[in-house]
C-alpha positions in Angstrom: -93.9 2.9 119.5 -95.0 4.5 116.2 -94.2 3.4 113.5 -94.9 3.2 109.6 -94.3 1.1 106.2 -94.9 2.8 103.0 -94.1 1.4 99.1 -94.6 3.0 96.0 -93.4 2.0 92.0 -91.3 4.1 89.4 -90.2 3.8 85.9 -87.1 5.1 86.8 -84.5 2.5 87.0 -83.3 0.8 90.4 -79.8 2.0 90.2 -81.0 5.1 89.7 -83.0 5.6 92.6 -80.1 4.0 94.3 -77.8 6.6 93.2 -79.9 9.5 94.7 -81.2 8.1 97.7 -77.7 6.9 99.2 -76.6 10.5 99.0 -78.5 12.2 102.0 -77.9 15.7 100.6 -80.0 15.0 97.7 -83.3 14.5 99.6 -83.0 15.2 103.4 -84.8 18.6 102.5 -87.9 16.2 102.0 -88.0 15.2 105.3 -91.0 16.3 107.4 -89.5 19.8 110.0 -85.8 19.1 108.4 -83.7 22.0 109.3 -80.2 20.9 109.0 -77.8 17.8 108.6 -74.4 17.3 109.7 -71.9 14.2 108.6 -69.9 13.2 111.1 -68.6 10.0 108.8 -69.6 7.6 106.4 -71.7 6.5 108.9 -72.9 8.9 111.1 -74.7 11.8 111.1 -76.9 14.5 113.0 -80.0 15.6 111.9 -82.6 19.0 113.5 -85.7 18.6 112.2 -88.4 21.3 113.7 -92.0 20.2 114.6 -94.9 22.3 115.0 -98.1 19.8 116.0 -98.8 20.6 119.6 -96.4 18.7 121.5 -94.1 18.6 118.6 -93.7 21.8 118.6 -89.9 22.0 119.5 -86.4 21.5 117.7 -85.6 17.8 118.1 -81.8 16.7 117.6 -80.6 13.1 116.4 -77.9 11.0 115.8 -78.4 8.9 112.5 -75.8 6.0 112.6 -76.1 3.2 108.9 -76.6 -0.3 110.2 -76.5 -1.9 106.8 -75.2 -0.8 103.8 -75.6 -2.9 100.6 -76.2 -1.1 97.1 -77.8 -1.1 95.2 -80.4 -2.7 97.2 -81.0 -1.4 100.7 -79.9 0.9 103.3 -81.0 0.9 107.3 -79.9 3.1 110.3 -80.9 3.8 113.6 -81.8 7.0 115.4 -81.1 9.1 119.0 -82.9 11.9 120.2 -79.8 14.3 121.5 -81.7 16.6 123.7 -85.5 14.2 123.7 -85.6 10.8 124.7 -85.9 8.9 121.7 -84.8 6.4 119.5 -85.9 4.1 116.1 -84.8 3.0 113.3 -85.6 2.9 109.5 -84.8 1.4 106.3 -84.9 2.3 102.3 -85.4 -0.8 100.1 -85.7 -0.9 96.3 -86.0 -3.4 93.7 -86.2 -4.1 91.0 -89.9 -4.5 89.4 -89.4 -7.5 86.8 -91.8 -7.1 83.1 -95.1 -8.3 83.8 -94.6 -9.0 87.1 -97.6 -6.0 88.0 -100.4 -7.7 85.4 -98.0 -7.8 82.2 -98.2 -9.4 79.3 -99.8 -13.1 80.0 -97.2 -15.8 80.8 -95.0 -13.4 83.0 -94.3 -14.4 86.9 -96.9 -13.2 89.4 -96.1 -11.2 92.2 -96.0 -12.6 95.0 -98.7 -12.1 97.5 -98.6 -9.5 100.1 -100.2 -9.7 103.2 -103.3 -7.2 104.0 -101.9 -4.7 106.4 -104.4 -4.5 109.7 -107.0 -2.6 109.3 -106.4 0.9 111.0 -109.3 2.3 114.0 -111.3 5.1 112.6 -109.9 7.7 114.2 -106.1 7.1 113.3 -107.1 7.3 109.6 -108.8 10.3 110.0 -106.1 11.3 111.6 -103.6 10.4 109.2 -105.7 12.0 105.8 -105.7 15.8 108.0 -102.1 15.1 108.9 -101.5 14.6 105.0 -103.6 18.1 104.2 -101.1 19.9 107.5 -98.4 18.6 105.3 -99.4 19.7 101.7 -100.3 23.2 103.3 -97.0 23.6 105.3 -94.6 21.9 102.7 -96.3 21.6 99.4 -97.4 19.0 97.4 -94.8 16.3 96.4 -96.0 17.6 93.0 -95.6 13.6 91.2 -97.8 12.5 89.2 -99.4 9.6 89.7 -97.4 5.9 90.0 -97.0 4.2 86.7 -99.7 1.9 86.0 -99.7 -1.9 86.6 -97.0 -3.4 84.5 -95.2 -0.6 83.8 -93.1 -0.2 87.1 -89.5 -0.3 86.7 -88.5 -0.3 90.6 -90.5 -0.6 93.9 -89.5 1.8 97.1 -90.1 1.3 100.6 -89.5 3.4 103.2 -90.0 2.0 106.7 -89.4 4.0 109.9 -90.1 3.5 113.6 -89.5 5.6 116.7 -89.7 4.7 120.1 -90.5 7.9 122.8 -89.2 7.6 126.3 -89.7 9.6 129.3 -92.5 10.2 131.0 -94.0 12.1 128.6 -93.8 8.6 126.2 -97.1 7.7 126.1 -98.0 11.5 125.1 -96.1 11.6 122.2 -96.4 8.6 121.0 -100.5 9.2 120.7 -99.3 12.7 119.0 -97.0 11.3 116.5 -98.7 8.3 115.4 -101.0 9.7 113.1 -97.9 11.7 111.3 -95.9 8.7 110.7 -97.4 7.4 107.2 -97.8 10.5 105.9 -94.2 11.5 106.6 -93.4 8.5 105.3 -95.6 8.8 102.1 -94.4 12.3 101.7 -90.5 11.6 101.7 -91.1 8.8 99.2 -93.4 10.9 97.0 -91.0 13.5 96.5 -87.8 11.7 96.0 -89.5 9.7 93.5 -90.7 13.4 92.3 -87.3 14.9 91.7 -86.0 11.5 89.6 -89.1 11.6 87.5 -88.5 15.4 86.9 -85.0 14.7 86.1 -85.9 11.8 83.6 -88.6 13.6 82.2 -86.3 16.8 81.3 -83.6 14.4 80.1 -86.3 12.6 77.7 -87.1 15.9 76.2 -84.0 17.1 75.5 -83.0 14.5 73.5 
């Protein structure tokens, strides 16, 4: 199993992250090898993504089915591989960041604690930060600036997503795609939050 959890903060407002992400032809060009997307229903879809890391380097086919649905708040599906033995699931979550909550002004609610996340062998995060540079240098940066600082966070995205290899070949491609999963996840984030705070920049200005 591989899997990975990744959060991140925005000015922009919840319902407008909502608004974007529950419309998959807005982003699914941000996903890591995506080469096309089908809808099949409100429900269902088909994704190709193309991956070109050693073993990944084939054109994998899934079925994307929604599990939960509930704006403006959070959306989960599940995935299976068409023509690789696979499956998963994943989630987007969002929520709102109340004032202060992040170290505002003095008096406002604390966040509540979040447990340390394991600490990760050596190699898998060395792994990870030159599976981040293979990303910048085949698709570009996210090109974001940097998340607002502490107390000035409007909405909080996560993006979680796990996928199970079968086969015989499992244990194979779980070791190869393990290291990609953060930074896929990281990356998606990253440049969906990009294109709203390019959007709400641009608006800003022409105002």
């Amino acid at each position: 199993m591989a899997e990975a959890r990744y959060t991140t903060t925005t000015r922009v407002p919840p319902e407008q992250v909502w608004d974007f992400v529950q419309d998959m032809d807005r982003w699914a060009e941000f996903v890591m090898g995506y080469q096309t997307h089908e809808k099949r229903s409100e429900t269902e879809s088909v994704w190709t993504l193309k991956g070109d890391l050693g073993v990944m380097s084939r054109t994998l086919t899934f079925e994307v089915r929604i599990t939960e649905w509930n704006g403006p708040s959070r959306v989960r599906f599940t995935l299976r591989g068409l023509n690789e033995p696979m499956s998963g699931e994943g989630a987007f979550t969002i929520e709102a960041v109340p004032p202060g909550s992040e170290g505002g002004p003095e008096g406002s609610a604390a966040p509540a604690p979040v447990p340390a996340a394991p600490r990760k062998a050596a190699p898998l995060r060395w792994l990870e930060a030159l599976a981040r540079r293979l990303l910048r240098w085949i698709g570009g940066r996210s090109e974001r600036a940097a998340p607002p600082a502490a107390g000035a966070a409007a909405s909080r995205l996560t993006f979680e997503l796990r996928i199970d290899p079968g086969g015989p070949m499992a244990p194979m491609v779980n070791a190869m795609i393990k290291p990609l999963m953060l930074p896929a996840a990281e990356q998606l984030a990253d440049r969906i939050l990009a294109r709203l705070e390019e959007g709400r920049a641009e608006g800003g200005a022409s105002r």
